[in-house]
C-alpha positions in Angstrom: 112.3 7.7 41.4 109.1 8.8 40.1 109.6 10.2 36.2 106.9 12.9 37.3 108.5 13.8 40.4 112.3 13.0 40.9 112.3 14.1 44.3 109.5 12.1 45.3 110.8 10.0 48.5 109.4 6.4 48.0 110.2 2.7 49.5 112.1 1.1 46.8 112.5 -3.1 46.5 115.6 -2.9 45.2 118.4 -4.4 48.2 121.7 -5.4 47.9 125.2 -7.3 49.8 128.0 -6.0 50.4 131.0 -8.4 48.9 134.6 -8.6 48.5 136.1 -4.9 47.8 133.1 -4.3 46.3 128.7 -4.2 46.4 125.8 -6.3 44.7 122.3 -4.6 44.2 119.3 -6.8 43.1 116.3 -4.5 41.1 113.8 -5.9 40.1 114.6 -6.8 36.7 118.6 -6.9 36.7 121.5 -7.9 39.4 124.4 -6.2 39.2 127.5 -6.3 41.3 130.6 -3.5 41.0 134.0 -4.4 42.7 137.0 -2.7 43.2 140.2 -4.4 41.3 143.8 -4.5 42.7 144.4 -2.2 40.0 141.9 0.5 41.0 138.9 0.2 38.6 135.5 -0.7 39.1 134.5 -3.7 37.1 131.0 -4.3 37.1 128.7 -7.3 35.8 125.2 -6.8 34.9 123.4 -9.8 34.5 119.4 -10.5 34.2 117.1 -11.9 37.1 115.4 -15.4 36.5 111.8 -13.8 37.5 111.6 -10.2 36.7 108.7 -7.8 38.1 105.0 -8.6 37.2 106.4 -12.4 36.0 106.7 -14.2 39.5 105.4 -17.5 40.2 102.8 -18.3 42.5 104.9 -19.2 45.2 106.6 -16.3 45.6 103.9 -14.1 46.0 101.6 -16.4 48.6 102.5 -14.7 52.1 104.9 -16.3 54.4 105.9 -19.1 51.7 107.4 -16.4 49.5 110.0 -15.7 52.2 111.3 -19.1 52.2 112.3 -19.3 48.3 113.4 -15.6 48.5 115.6 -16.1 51.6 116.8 -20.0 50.2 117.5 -17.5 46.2 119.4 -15.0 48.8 121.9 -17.2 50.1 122.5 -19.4 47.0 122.8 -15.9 45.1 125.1 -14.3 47.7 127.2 -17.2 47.9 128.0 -17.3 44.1 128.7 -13.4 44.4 131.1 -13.3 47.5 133.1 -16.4 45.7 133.1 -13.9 42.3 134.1 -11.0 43.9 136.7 -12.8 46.0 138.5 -14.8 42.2 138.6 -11.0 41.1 140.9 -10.1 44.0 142.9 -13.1 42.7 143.7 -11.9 39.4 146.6 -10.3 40.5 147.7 -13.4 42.3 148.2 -15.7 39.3 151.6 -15.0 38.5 153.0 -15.3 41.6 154.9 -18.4 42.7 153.6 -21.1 43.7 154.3 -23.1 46.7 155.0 -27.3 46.6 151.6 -27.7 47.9 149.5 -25.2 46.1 150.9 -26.4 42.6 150.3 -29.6 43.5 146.7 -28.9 44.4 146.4 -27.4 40.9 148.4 -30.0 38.8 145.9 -32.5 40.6 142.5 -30.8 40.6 142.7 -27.8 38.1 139.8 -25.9 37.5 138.3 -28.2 40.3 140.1 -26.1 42.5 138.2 -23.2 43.5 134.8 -25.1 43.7 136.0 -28.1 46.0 137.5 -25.2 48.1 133.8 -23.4 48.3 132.1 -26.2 48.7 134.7 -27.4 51.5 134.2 -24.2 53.0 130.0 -24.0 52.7 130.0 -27.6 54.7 132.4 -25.8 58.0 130.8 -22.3 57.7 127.2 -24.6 58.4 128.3 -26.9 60.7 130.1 -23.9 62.6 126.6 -22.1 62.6 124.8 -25.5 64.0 127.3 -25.8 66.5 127.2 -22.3 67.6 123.4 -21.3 66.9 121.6 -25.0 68.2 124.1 -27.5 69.9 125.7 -24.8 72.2 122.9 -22.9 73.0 120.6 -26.1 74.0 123.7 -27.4 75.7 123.8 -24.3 78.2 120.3 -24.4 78.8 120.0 -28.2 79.7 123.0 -27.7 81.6 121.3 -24.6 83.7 117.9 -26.7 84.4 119.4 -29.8 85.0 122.4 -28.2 88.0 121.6 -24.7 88.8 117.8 -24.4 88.5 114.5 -26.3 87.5 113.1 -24.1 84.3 110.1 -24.6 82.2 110.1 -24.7 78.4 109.6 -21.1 77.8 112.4 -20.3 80.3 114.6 -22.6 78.9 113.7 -21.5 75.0 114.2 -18.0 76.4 118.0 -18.1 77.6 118.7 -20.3 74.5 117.1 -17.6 72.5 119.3 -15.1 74.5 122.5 -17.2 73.7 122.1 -17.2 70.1 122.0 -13.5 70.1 124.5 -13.4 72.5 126.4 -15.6 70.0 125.5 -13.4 67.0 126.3 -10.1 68.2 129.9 -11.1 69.8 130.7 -13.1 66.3 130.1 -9.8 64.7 131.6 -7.6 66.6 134.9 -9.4 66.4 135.0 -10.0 62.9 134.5 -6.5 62.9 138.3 -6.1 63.9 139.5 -8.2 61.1 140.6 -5.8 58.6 139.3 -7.4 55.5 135.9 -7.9 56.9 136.1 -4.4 58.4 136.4 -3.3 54.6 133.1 -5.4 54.0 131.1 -3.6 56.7 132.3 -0.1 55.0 131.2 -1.5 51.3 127.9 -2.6 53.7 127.2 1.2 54.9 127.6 2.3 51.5 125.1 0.0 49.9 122.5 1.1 52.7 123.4 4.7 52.4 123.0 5.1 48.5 119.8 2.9 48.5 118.6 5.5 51.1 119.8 7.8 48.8 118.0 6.1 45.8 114.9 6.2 48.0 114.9 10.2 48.8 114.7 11.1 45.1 118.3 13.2 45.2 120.7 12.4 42.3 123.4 9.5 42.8 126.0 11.5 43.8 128.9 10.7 46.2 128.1 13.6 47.8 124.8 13.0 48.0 125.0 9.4 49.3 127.5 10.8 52.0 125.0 12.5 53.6 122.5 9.5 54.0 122.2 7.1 57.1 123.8 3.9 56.8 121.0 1.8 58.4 118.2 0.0 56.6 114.7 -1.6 58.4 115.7 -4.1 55.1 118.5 -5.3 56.2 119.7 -9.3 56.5 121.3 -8.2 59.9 117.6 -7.3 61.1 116.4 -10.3 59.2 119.3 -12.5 61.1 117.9 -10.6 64.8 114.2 -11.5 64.0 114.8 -15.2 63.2 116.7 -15.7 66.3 113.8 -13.6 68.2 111.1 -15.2 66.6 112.4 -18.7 67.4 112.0 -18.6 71.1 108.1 -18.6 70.7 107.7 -21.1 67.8 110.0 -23.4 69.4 107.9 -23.2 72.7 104.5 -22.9 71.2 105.1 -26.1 69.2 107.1 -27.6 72.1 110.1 -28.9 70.3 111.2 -31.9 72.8 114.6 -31.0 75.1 115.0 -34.8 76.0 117.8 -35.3 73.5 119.8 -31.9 71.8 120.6 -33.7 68.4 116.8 -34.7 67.9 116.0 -31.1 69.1 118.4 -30.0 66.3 116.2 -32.1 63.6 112.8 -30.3 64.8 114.6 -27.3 64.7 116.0 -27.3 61.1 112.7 -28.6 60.5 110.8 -25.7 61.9 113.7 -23.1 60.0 110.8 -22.1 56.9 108.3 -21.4 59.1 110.5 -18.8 61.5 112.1 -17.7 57.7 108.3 -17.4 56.4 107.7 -15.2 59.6 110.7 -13.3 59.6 110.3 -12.0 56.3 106.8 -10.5 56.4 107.9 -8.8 59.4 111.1 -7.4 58.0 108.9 -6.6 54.0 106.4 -5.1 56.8 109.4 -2.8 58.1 110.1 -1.7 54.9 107.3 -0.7 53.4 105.7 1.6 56.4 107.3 3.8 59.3 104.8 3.6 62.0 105.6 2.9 65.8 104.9 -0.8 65.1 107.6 -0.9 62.2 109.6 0.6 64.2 109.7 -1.3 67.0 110.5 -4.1 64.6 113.2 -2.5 63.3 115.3 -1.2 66.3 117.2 -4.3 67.6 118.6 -5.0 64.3 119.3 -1.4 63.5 121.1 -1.4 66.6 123.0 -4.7 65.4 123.9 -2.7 62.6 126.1 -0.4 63.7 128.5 -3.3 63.9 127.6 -4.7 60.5 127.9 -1.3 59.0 130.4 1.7 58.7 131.1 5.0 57.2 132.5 4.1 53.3 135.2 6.2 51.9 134.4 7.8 48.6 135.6 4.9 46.2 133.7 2.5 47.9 130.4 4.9 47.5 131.4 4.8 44.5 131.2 1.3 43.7 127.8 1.0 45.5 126.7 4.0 43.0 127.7 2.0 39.3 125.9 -1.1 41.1 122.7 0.9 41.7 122.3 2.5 38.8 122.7 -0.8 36.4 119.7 -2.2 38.3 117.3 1.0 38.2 114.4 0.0 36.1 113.0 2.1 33.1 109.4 1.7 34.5 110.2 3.4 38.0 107.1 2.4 39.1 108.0 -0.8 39.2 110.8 -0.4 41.8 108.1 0.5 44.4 106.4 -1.3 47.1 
Protein backbone atom coordinates (compact mmCIF):
# COMPACT_ATOMS: atom_id res chain seq x y z
CA UNK A 1 0.00 0.00 0.00
CA UNK A 2 1.14 3.23 -1.26
CA UNK A 3 2.05 5.71 1.89
CA UNK A 4 0.49 8.58 -0.43
CA UNK A 5 -2.55 6.79 -1.20
CA UNK A 6 -3.60 3.76 1.09
CA UNK A 7 -6.32 2.79 -1.04
CA UNK A 8 -4.42 2.65 -4.00
CA UNK A 9 -5.10 -1.04 -5.52
CA UNK A 10 -1.61 -2.27 -6.76
CA UNK A 11 0.03 -5.97 -7.72
CA UNK A 12 2.06 -6.77 -4.75
CA UNK A 13 5.15 -9.59 -4.92
CA UNK A 14 4.62 -10.65 -1.74
CA UNK A 15 2.99 -14.69 -1.93
CA UNK A 16 2.68 -17.16 0.49
CA UNK A 17 1.73 -21.31 1.47
CA UNK A 18 -0.54 -22.38 3.33
CA UNK A 19 0.90 -24.96 6.18
CA UNK A 20 -0.01 -27.01 8.96
CA UNK A 21 -2.90 -25.08 11.10
CA UNK A 22 -1.41 -22.31 10.05
CA UNK A 23 0.10 -19.66 6.80
CA UNK A 24 3.67 -18.51 5.53
CA UNK A 25 3.88 -15.19 3.58
CA UNK A 26 7.24 -14.31 1.84
CA UNK A 27 7.82 -10.12 1.34
CA UNK A 28 10.34 -9.00 -0.02
CA UNK A 29 12.64 -8.46 2.71
CA UNK A 30 11.24 -10.83 5.59
CA UNK A 31 9.37 -14.52 5.74
CA UNK A 32 7.15 -14.99 8.25
CA UNK A 33 4.90 -17.87 9.08
CA UNK A 34 1.88 -17.68 11.92
CA UNK A 35 0.34 -21.09 13.07
CA UNK A 36 -2.34 -21.93 15.15
CA UNK A 37 -1.18 -24.04 18.49
CA UNK A 38 -3.19 -26.83 20.17
CA UNK A 39 -3.65 -24.39 22.80
CA UNK A 40 -5.33 -21.67 20.70
CA UNK A 41 -2.66 -18.98 20.07
CA UNK A 42 -1.03 -17.84 17.12
CA UNK A 43 2.71 -18.25 17.29
CA UNK A 44 4.50 -16.51 14.70
CA UNK A 45 8.25 -16.53 13.50
CA UNK A 46 9.71 -13.79 11.64
CA UNK A 47 12.82 -14.45 10.11
CA UNK A 48 14.97 -12.37 7.35
CA UNK A 49 15.28 -13.46 3.53
CA UNK A 50 18.85 -14.42 2.20
CA UNK A 51 18.35 -11.83 -0.86
CA UNK A 52 16.28 -8.95 0.08
CA UNK A 53 14.77 -6.39 -2.60
CA UNK A 54 17.17 -4.26 -4.80
CA UNK A 55 20.20 -7.00 -3.52
CA UNK A 56 19.39 -10.05 -5.94
CA UNK A 57 22.04 -11.75 -7.85
CA UNK A 58 22.26 -11.84 -11.41
CA UNK A 59 20.70 -15.06 -11.85
CA UNK A 60 17.62 -14.29 -10.46
CA UNK A 61 16.77 -11.48 -12.33
CA UNK A 62 17.88 -12.90 -16.12
CA UNK A 63 14.34 -14.06 -17.60
CA UNK A 64 13.41 -17.64 -17.58
CA UNK A 65 16.62 -18.71 -15.43
CA UNK A 66 15.27 -16.76 -12.51
CA UNK A 67 12.29 -19.10 -12.39
CA UNK A 68 14.32 -22.10 -11.90
CA UNK A 69 16.21 -20.91 -8.58
CA UNK A 70 13.07 -19.21 -7.39
CA UNK A 71 10.81 -22.34 -7.92
CA UNK A 72 14.07 -24.87 -6.73
CA UNK A 73 14.18 -21.71 -3.10
CA UNK A 74 10.22 -22.47 -3.10
CA UNK A 75 10.20 -25.97 -2.55
CA UNK A 76 13.31 -26.28 -0.32
CA UNK A 77 11.67 -23.29 1.70
CA UNK A 78 8.22 -24.76 1.84
CA UNK A 79 9.47 -27.97 2.78
CA UNK A 80 11.36 -26.68 5.96
CA UNK A 81 8.00 -24.68 6.82
CA UNK A 82 5.31 -27.56 6.42
CA UNK A 83 7.91 -29.83 8.70
CA UNK A 84 7.92 -26.58 11.30
CA UNK A 85 4.48 -26.09 11.40
CA UNK A 86 3.70 -29.72 11.67
CA UNK A 87 6.65 -30.26 15.16
CA UNK A 88 4.42 -27.25 16.55
CA UNK A 89 1.27 -29.44 16.37
CA UNK A 90 3.49 -31.94 18.30
CA UNK A 91 4.14 -30.00 21.30
CA UNK A 92 1.32 -31.17 22.87
CA UNK A 93 2.21 -34.78 21.99
CA UNK A 94 5.41 -35.06 24.07
CA UNK A 95 4.08 -36.24 27.17
CA UNK A 96 2.04 -38.72 26.00
CA UNK A 97 3.05 -42.37 26.25
CA UNK A 98 4.92 -43.91 24.21
CA UNK A 99 4.55 -47.06 22.36
CA UNK A 100 7.43 -50.12 22.40
CA UNK A 101 8.32 -49.04 18.95
CA UNK A 102 8.15 -45.31 19.03
CA UNK A 103 10.51 -45.25 22.26
CA UNK A 104 12.62 -47.42 20.73
CA UNK A 105 12.90 -45.31 17.64
CA UNK A 106 13.86 -42.44 19.99
CA UNK A 107 16.27 -44.25 22.41
CA UNK A 108 18.06 -45.31 19.04
CA UNK A 109 17.99 -42.23 16.81
CA UNK A 110 17.11 -39.17 19.09
CA UNK A 111 17.07 -35.94 17.74
CA UNK A 112 17.76 -37.92 14.38
CA UNK A 113 14.35 -38.72 14.55
CA UNK A 114 12.31 -36.19 12.82
CA UNK A 115 14.87 -35.58 9.98
CA UNK A 116 15.35 -39.29 8.93
CA UNK A 117 11.50 -39.32 8.98
CA UNK A 118 11.39 -36.07 6.46
CA UNK A 119 13.88 -37.09 4.55
CA UNK A 120 12.22 -40.77 4.35
CA UNK A 121 9.27 -39.11 3.43
CA UNK A 122 10.80 -36.39 0.61
CA UNK A 123 12.37 -39.79 -1.24
CA UNK A 124 8.34 -41.57 -1.43
CA UNK A 125 6.50 -38.17 -1.94
CA UNK A 126 9.14 -37.96 -5.29
CA UNK A 127 9.18 -41.22 -6.41
CA UNK A 128 5.26 -41.20 -5.97
CA UNK A 129 5.13 -38.02 -8.26
CA UNK A 130 7.58 -39.90 -10.97
CA UNK A 131 5.44 -42.72 -10.85
CA UNK A 132 2.29 -40.93 -11.21
CA UNK A 133 3.34 -37.73 -13.38
CA UNK A 134 6.07 -39.71 -16.07
CA UNK A 135 5.99 -43.64 -15.72
CA UNK A 136 2.14 -43.92 -15.72
CA UNK A 137 1.35 -41.46 -17.98
CA UNK A 138 3.99 -42.62 -20.85
CA UNK A 139 2.85 -46.14 -19.87
CA UNK A 140 -0.93 -45.43 -21.08
CA UNK A 141 0.15 -43.66 -24.04
CA UNK A 142 2.53 -46.46 -25.45
CA UNK A 143 0.06 -48.79 -24.46
CA UNK A 144 -2.81 -46.80 -26.71
CA UNK A 145 -0.34 -46.54 -29.87
CA UNK A 146 1.02 -49.76 -29.64
CA UNK A 147 -2.93 -51.95 -29.27
CA UNK A 148 -5.62 -49.50 -29.89
CA UNK A 149 -4.30 -46.97 -32.37
CA UNK A 150 -1.16 -45.78 -34.34
CA UNK A 151 -0.50 -42.00 -32.89
CA UNK A 152 2.17 -39.58 -33.81
CA UNK A 153 4.38 -37.81 -31.28
CA UNK A 154 2.22 -34.83 -30.69
CA UNK A 155 -0.82 -37.16 -30.15
CA UNK A 156 0.86 -39.25 -27.95
CA UNK A 157 2.54 -36.19 -25.88
CA UNK A 158 -1.05 -34.84 -25.89
CA UNK A 159 -3.05 -37.71 -24.01
CA UNK A 160 0.09 -38.06 -21.70
CA UNK A 161 -0.22 -34.34 -21.10
CA UNK A 162 -3.99 -35.01 -20.59
CA UNK A 163 -3.23 -37.81 -17.99
CA UNK A 164 -1.09 -35.85 -15.85
CA UNK A 165 -3.78 -33.39 -15.39
CA UNK A 166 -6.06 -35.92 -15.19
CA UNK A 167 -3.80 -37.25 -12.39
CA UNK A 168 -3.42 -33.82 -10.67
CA UNK A 169 -6.83 -32.78 -10.48
CA UNK A 170 -8.23 -36.27 -9.13
CA UNK A 171 -5.16 -36.29 -6.44
CA UNK A 172 -6.49 -33.04 -5.40
CA UNK A 173 -9.73 -33.43 -5.23
CA UNK A 174 -9.45 -36.40 -2.96
CA UNK A 175 -7.15 -35.12 -0.57
CA UNK A 176 -9.52 -32.61 -0.40
CA UNK A 177 -11.83 -35.03 1.69
CA UNK A 178 -9.15 -35.73 4.13
CA UNK A 179 -9.90 -33.62 6.99
CA UNK A 180 -6.59 -32.38 7.88
CA UNK A 181 -5.68 -31.41 4.42
CA UNK A 182 -9.14 -29.94 4.04
CA UNK A 183 -8.01 -27.63 6.99
CA UNK A 184 -4.92 -26.72 4.72
CA UNK A 185 -6.97 -25.71 1.66
CA UNK A 186 -9.13 -23.33 4.18
CA UNK A 187 -5.65 -21.74 5.65
CA UNK A 188 -4.90 -21.76 1.48
CA UNK A 189 -8.16 -19.43 0.72
CA UNK A 190 -7.24 -17.32 3.51
CA UNK A 191 -3.68 -16.53 2.38
CA UNK A 192 -5.11 -15.67 -1.17
CA UNK A 193 -7.93 -13.72 0.14
CA UNK A 194 -5.95 -11.29 2.63
CA UNK A 195 -3.07 -10.89 -0.06
CA UNK A 196 -6.12 -9.78 -2.29
CA UNK A 197 -6.93 -7.89 0.48
CA UNK A 198 -3.31 -6.49 0.88
CA UNK A 199 -3.53 -5.69 -2.78
CA UNK A 200 -6.91 -3.46 -2.75
CA UNK A 201 -5.42 -0.94 -0.34
CA UNK A 202 -8.35 -1.70 2.59
CA UNK A 203 -7.06 -2.24 6.12
CA UNK A 204 -6.19 -5.88 7.31
CA UNK A 205 -9.16 -6.60 8.87
CA UNK A 206 -11.01 -9.94 9.24
CA UNK A 207 -13.79 -8.42 7.96
CA UNK A 208 -12.24 -6.95 5.36
CA UNK A 209 -10.32 -10.03 4.11
CA UNK A 210 -13.71 -11.92 4.29
CA UNK A 211 -15.00 -10.14 1.72
CA UNK A 212 -12.11 -10.82 -0.90
CA UNK A 213 -11.97 -13.72 -3.54
CA UNK A 214 -9.96 -16.56 -2.61
CA UNK A 215 -8.30 -17.17 -6.01
CA UNK A 216 -4.91 -15.79 -7.04
CA UNK A 217 -3.39 -15.68 -11.07
CA UNK A 218 -0.11 -16.29 -8.51
CA UNK A 219 -0.81 -19.27 -7.34
CA UNK A 220 1.57 -22.71 -7.27
CA UNK A 221 -1.75 -24.56 -8.21
CA UNK A 222 -1.72 -22.43 -11.66
CA UNK A 223 2.00 -22.68 -11.63
CA UNK A 224 1.46 -26.78 -11.12
CA UNK A 225 -1.43 -26.52 -14.42
CA UNK A 226 1.00 -24.54 -16.65
CA UNK A 227 3.98 -26.93 -16.17
CA UNK A 228 1.94 -29.83 -16.97
CA UNK A 229 0.42 -27.74 -20.05
CA UNK A 230 3.47 -26.42 -21.13
CA UNK A 231 5.16 -29.87 -21.26
CA UNK A 232 3.16 -31.38 -24.07
CA UNK A 233 4.79 -28.91 -26.56
CA UNK A 234 8.45 -28.89 -25.33
CA UNK A 235 8.44 -32.50 -25.06
CA UNK A 236 7.28 -32.77 -28.74
CA UNK A 237 9.16 -29.83 -30.17
CA UNK A 238 12.34 -31.27 -28.89
CA UNK A 239 11.16 -34.86 -29.55
CA UNK A 240 12.00 -36.57 -26.40
CA UNK A 241 12.38 -40.39 -27.72
CA UNK A 242 9.19 -42.88 -26.61
CA UNK A 243 11.42 -46.09 -27.52
CA UNK A 244 12.11 -46.77 -23.91
CA UNK A 245 9.83 -44.94 -20.83
CA UNK A 246 12.75 -44.85 -18.18
CA UNK A 247 15.17 -43.08 -20.78
CA UNK A 248 12.12 -40.89 -21.59
CA UNK A 249 11.98 -40.20 -17.83
CA UNK A 250 15.87 -39.00 -17.92
CA UNK A 251 15.10 -36.45 -20.89
CA UNK A 252 12.20 -35.46 -19.08
CA UNK A 253 13.75 -34.57 -15.66
CA UNK A 254 16.26 -33.13 -17.86
CA UNK A 255 14.04 -30.81 -19.78
CA UNK A 256 12.08 -29.84 -15.99
CA UNK A 257 14.10 -26.07 -15.85
CA UNK A 258 13.28 -25.21 -19.07
CA UNK A 259 9.21 -25.99 -18.71
CA UNK A 260 9.91 -24.28 -14.80
CA UNK A 261 11.79 -21.28 -16.62
CA UNK A 262 8.62 -21.11 -18.90
CA UNK A 263 6.09 -21.60 -16.47
CA UNK A 264 7.17 -18.89 -14.38
CA UNK A 265 7.24 -15.89 -16.72
CA UNK A 266 3.95 -16.94 -17.68
CA UNK A 267 2.42 -17.15 -14.29
CA UNK A 268 4.93 -13.46 -13.09
CA UNK A 269 3.10 -12.36 -16.50
CA UNK A 270 -0.37 -13.26 -14.94
CA UNK A 271 0.30 -11.32 -12.06
CA UNK A 272 1.47 -8.35 -12.96
CA UNK A 273 -1.36 -7.46 -15.79
CA UNK A 274 -5.21 -8.24 -16.28
CA UNK A 275 -5.68 -8.31 -19.91
CA UNK A 276 -7.49 -11.09 -22.04
CA UNK A 277 -4.07 -12.69 -22.58
CA UNK A 278 -3.42 -12.98 -18.70
CA UNK A 279 -6.39 -14.12 -18.34
CA UNK A 280 -6.60 -16.79 -20.43
CA UNK A 281 -3.41 -17.90 -18.67
CA UNK A 282 -4.93 -17.83 -15.60
CA UNK A 283 -8.33 -19.61 -15.90
CA UNK A 284 -7.37 -23.35 -15.85
CA UNK A 285 -5.58 -22.98 -12.70
CA UNK A 286 -8.07 -20.65 -11.16
CA UNK A 287 -10.50 -23.30 -11.93
CA UNK A 288 -8.07 -25.94 -10.26
CA UNK A 289 -8.33 -23.78 -7.44
CA UNK A 290 -11.43 -24.15 -6.25
CA UNK A 291 -10.31 -27.51 -5.03
CA UNK A 292 -7.00 -26.21 -3.62
CA UNK A 293 -8.83 -23.41 -1.85
CA UNK A 294 -11.75 -22.80 0.57
CA UNK A 295 -13.68 -20.34 2.56
CA UNK A 296 -11.35 -19.82 6.09
CA UNK A 297 -13.13 -19.32 9.29
CA UNK A 298 -12.20 -16.27 11.22
CA UNK A 299 -9.16 -17.72 13.22
CA UNK A 300 -7.64 -18.98 10.36
CA UNK A 301 -7.98 -15.31 8.58
CA UNK A 302 -6.58 -14.53 11.33
CA UNK A 303 -3.48 -16.24 11.24
CA UNK A 304 -2.99 -15.38 7.47
CA UNK A 305 -3.43 -11.50 8.78
CA UNK A 306 -0.23 -11.66 11.72
CA UNK A 307 1.75 -13.48 8.74
CA UNK A 308 1.09 -10.60 6.31
CA UNK A 309 1.70 -7.89 8.27
CA UNK A 310 5.35 -9.14 9.68
CA UNK A 311 6.35 -9.20 6.00
CA UNK A 312 4.94 -5.64 4.75
CA UNK A 313 7.94 -3.59 4.00
CA UNK A 314 8.52 -0.01 5.27
CA UNK A 315 9.38 1.15 1.67
CA UNK A 316 5.86 0.15 0.13
CA UNK A 317 7.12 0.71 -3.01
CA UNK A 318 9.17 -1.96 -2.92
CA UNK A 319 6.42 -4.50 -2.55
CA UNK A 320 5.26 -3.72 -6.12
CA UNK A 321 5.75 -5.17 -9.44
Amino acid sequence: MSKSNPNEKFKAKTGGQAVIEGVMMRGVEKEAMACRLPNGEIDLEVWDLKYKAGQLPWFRKVPFLRGIFNFADSLIDGYKCLSKSADKQMQDDDEEELTKFEQWLTDKLGDKLMPIISGVSLVFGFALAIVLFMLFPSFISKLIDKHIISLSAFAKNCIEGVLKIAIFIGYTKLTSLMSDIATTYRYHGAEHKTIACYESGEELSVENVKRQIRFHPRCGTSFIFLVLFISIFVFTVVGVPWDNIFIRMIFKLALLPVIVGIAYELIRLAGRHDNAATRIISAPGLWVQRITTSEPDDGQIECAIAALKAVIPDDSEADRW
